[in-house]
LOGUKOL-903502 format. One record per residue (C-alpha): residue in three letters; x, y, z. Coordinates in steps of 0.05 Angstrom, whole numbers, plus 5000, padded with zeros to 4 digits. Example, Ala and Ser with C-alpha at 12.3 -4.5 7.8 and 13.67 -1.06 7.14 Angstrom:
residues 2
ala524649105156
ser527349795143
END
This chain:
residues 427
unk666935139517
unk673835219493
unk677835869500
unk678536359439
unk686736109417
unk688236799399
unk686637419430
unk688037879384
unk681637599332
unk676737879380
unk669937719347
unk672637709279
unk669637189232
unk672236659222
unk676436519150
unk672836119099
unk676035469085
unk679535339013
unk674634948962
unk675134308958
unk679434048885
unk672734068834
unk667534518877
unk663035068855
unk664835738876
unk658836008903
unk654336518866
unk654937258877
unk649037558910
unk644237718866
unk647237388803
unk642936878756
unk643136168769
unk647635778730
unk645335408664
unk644334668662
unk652034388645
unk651734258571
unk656433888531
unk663034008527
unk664834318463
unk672834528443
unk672835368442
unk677135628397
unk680836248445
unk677036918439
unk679937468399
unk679338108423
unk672038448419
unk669938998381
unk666639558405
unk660339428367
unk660938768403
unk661438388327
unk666537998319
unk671738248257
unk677137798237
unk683838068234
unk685138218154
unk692138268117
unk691938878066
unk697838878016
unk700839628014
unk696340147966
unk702940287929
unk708239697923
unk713040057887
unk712940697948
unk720740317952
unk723940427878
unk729440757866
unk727341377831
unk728742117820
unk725042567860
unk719542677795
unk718842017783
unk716741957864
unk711942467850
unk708442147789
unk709641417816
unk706241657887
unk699641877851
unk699141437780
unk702040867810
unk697140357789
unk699940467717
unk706540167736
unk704139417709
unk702139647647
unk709739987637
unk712139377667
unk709138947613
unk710839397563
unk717539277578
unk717338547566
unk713238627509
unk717538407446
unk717038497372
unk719737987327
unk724938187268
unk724937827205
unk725838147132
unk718438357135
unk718438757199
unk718739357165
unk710739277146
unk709439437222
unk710440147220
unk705840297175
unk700440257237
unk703440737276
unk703441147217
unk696941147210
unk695441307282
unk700941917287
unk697442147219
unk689742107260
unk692942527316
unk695142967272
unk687743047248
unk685143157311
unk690643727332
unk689244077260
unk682344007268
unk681644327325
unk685944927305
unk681344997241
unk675144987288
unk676145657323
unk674745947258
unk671645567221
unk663345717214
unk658945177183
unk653445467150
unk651545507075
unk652846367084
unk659146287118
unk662645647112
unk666245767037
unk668346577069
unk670646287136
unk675345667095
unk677846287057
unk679146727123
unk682646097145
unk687546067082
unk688546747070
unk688347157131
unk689246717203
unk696846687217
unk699245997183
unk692345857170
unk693445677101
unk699345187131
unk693944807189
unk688844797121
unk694144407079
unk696744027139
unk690243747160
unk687843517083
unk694643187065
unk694242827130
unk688142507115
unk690042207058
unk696642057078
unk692741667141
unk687741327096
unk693841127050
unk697540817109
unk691540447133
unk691140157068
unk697839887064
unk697039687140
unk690839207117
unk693938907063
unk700538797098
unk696638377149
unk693138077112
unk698637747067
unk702537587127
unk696337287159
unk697237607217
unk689437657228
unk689536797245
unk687336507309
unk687336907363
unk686937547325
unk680737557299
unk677038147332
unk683638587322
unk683538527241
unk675338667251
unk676839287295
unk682139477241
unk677539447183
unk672239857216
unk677740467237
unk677640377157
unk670740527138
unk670540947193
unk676641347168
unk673441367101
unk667741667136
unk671342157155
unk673442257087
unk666542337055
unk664042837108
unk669443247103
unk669043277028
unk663943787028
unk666344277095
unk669144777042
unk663644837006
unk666244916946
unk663544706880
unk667744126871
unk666243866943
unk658244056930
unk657243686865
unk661243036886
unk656742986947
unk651443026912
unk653742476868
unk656242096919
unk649742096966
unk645541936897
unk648341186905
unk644240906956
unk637241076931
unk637240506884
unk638339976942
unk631939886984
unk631640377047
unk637640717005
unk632741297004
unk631641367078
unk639041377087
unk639541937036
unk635142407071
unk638242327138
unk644842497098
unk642543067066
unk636943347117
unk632643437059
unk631543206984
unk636843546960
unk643843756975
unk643844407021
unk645544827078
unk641844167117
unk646943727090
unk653344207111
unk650244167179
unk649043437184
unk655743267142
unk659643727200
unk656143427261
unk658342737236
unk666042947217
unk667543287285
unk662842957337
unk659442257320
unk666541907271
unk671042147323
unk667241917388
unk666541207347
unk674341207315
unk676541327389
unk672140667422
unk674540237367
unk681640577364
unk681840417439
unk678939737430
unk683539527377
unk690139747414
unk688239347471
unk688138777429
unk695638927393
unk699339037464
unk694738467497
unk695738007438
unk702538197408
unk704938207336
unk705337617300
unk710037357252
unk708337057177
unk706636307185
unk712335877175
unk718036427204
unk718736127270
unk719935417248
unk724435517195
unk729335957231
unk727536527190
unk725837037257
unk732037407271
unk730237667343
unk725638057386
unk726938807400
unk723139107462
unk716839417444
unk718740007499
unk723540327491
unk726439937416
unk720839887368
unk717340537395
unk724040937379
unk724140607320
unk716740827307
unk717841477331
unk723141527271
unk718141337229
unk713541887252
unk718142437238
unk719842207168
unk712342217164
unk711042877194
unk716743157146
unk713642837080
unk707543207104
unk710543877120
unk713143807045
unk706643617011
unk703944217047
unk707844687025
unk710044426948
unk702844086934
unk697544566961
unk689944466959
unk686345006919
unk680645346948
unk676445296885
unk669945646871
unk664145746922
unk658945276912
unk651345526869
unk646545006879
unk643045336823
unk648845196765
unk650844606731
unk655044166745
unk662844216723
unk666043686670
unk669943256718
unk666343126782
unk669242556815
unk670142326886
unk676342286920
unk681741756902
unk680241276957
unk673641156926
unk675741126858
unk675540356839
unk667940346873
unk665640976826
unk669640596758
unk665239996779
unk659140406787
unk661040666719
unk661640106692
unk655339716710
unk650740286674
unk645539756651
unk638839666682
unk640339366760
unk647539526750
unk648240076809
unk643939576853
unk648338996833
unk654339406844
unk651739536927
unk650138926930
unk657638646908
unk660739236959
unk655738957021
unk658338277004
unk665338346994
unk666038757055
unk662138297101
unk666537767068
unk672838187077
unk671538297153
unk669737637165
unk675537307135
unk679737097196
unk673736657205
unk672736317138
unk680936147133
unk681535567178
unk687935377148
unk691836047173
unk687835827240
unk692035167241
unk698535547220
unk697735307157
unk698435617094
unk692235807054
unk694036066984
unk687136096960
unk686336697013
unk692037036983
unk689636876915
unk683637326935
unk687537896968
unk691437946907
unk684737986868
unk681938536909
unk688338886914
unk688938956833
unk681139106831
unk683439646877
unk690739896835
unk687339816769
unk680340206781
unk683540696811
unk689040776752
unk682940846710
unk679441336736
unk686241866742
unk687741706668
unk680541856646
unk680342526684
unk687942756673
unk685842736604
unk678943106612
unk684043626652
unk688343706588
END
């Protein structure tokens, strides 16, 4: 038996050998038995776990606000920090443009029509806090307003010149774009959203009529809600109007719930609609303008044509002011449901030409024809972006202006009419 080499190992045991290239390792006590070898298969390197032991892959978020970085005033930090997902809609509007050619001017009238609507809603809201709309109270609360609430009388005037002035401006808005065509291809469901802020702004015209309840305002909406019995279901829609058979404190009820709750929930959806459209779509020029050299250049629609608008507005805002003051509404005589009607009664001017016509068709059908001719030409009116396929093409289509020009004298010369029959009745 050979001789321990070294001493100093005593009984130690002795040192495992190194594995041979390519060996097992041997198992742990205790541990499972390896798996069958399977396949090799390429791993792609393991990311780090998760605690939940599921595996997340690493994800790239842009920053919440990209524009943390501009150079702004310490305000404009403030405001851009907390509203900043509004800063691509003001960068857009930046780039918007507005072309200039000798028609531009027809434009404004828009935004005329919308500064005249928020001047509505401002007035209307004064005139609320003391106004009470009920058959006892509404005519001595309308006086109260004019006579005795500090510049009552001047809110009162304010808020029924400005709706005419805004029904006047919408007007000449319509028939400005619709000369100039500017309701072809893709602009279709902006001229429809316009002409239903129309009727609806004549709504508001015809429920606010009778808020006074004066006997002016009583006995024209009592004509005026006589019109639709003759059509059929015309009589259903009459006594939802009036609450009743007749005209009454029902009717002041139902006519006020419509002018300050149900027209301007419905003007605002179709408002917001349709200005969605115009900074989405863009203003358009008159066929032709482009290619014959006749566009003179764009301004920026913020800040150029909106300080040019904003121009507009106060020139509109001091016309109104002057009508106010110079031109003021009477108050007229509280309304009797028991007395007869006054010589006179008439509607106001922006339904003139529709109450000639009525006048005129007094034979036998002639109201029902006369409904029948409004439901038509309106449908046909709303629709007509659609029907002109030349303006589509970019292509003039004369027989379209033809029929504006039609409608627009059926409009100018009814109207003219009616104020010369009843100036003279007044003299």
């Amino acid at each position: 038996m050979a001789e321990n080499q070294n001493p100093a190992a005593g009984n130690a045991p002795a040192k495992p050998k190194p594995a041979a290239p390519g060996a097992a390792k041997p198992a742990a006590p205790g541990a499972a038995k390896p798996a069958a070898p399977a396949a090799a298969k390429p791993q792609a390197p393991k990311a780090a776990a998760a605690p939940s032991g599921v595996y997340k892959p690493p994800v790239d978020r842009t920053d919440a606000n990209p524009y943390k970085n501009n150079r702004v005033g310490a305000l404009g930090a403030w405001f851009q920090e907390r509203f900043y997902v509004i800063m691509p809609i003001l960068d857009y509007l930046k780039k918007k443009e507005v072309p200039k050619h000798r028609l531009s001017f027809w434009y404004y009238f828009g935004g005329l029509g919308l500064f005249f609507f928020m001047i509505q809603i401002v007035t209307g809201l004064l005139l609320l806090q003391y106004y009470k709309p009920t058959e006892a109270s509404a005519f001595s609360s309308f006086v109260f307003i004019q006579k005795e609430v500090p510049f009552g009388w001047l809110i009162r005037q304010i808020h029924a010149w400005s709706a005419n002035l805004m029904i006047m401006m919408l007007f000449i808005h319509m028939f400005s774009t619709f000369f100039m065509k500017s309701y072809r291809k893709p602009r279709e469901l902006m001229w429809v959203s316009g002409f239903l802020l129309l009727v609806l702004s004549l709504g508001f015209g015809f429920t606010g009529y009778l808020l006074p309840w004066n006997e002016l305002a009583f006995f024209a909406t009592q004509v005026g809600t006589e019109v639709p019995k003759v059509a059929p279901g015309g009589a259903f829609l009459v006594e939802i109007l009036r609450g009743g058979p007749e005209v009454s404190g029902e009717t002041l009820t139902r006519m006020f719930s419509l002018h300050v709750v149900l027209l301007p929930g419905l003007v605002l959806l179709v408002l917001t609609a349709h200005l969605t459209l115009v900074q989405i779509l863009g203003t358009s020029a008159p066929i032709g303008y482009k290619e014959a050299g006749l566009i003179k250049g764009y301004d920026k629609f913020f800040p150029t044509f909106l300080a040019k608008d904003g121009i507009g507005w106060m020139l509109g805002f001091a016309l109104l002011v002057y009508l106010a003051a110079v031109f003021p509404w009477e108050i007229g005589v509280k309304a009797d449901p028991l007395a007869s009607a006054p010589v006179g009664i008439k509607p106001e001017w922006y339904f003139w030409a529709q109450f000639q016509l009525l006048k005129d068709f007094k034979f036998e059908g002639g109201e029902l024809l006369a409904i029948v001719l409004f439901t038509i030409g309106g449908g046909f009116w709303m629709l007509v972006p659609f029907f002109d396929r030349q303006a589509s093409k970019e292509q003039r289509s004369p027989i379209f202006t033809i029929i504006g020009l039609l409608v627009l004298a059926f409009l100018l010369v009814n109207t003219y009419r009616v104020y010369a029959e009843y100036s003279a009745l007044a003299h």
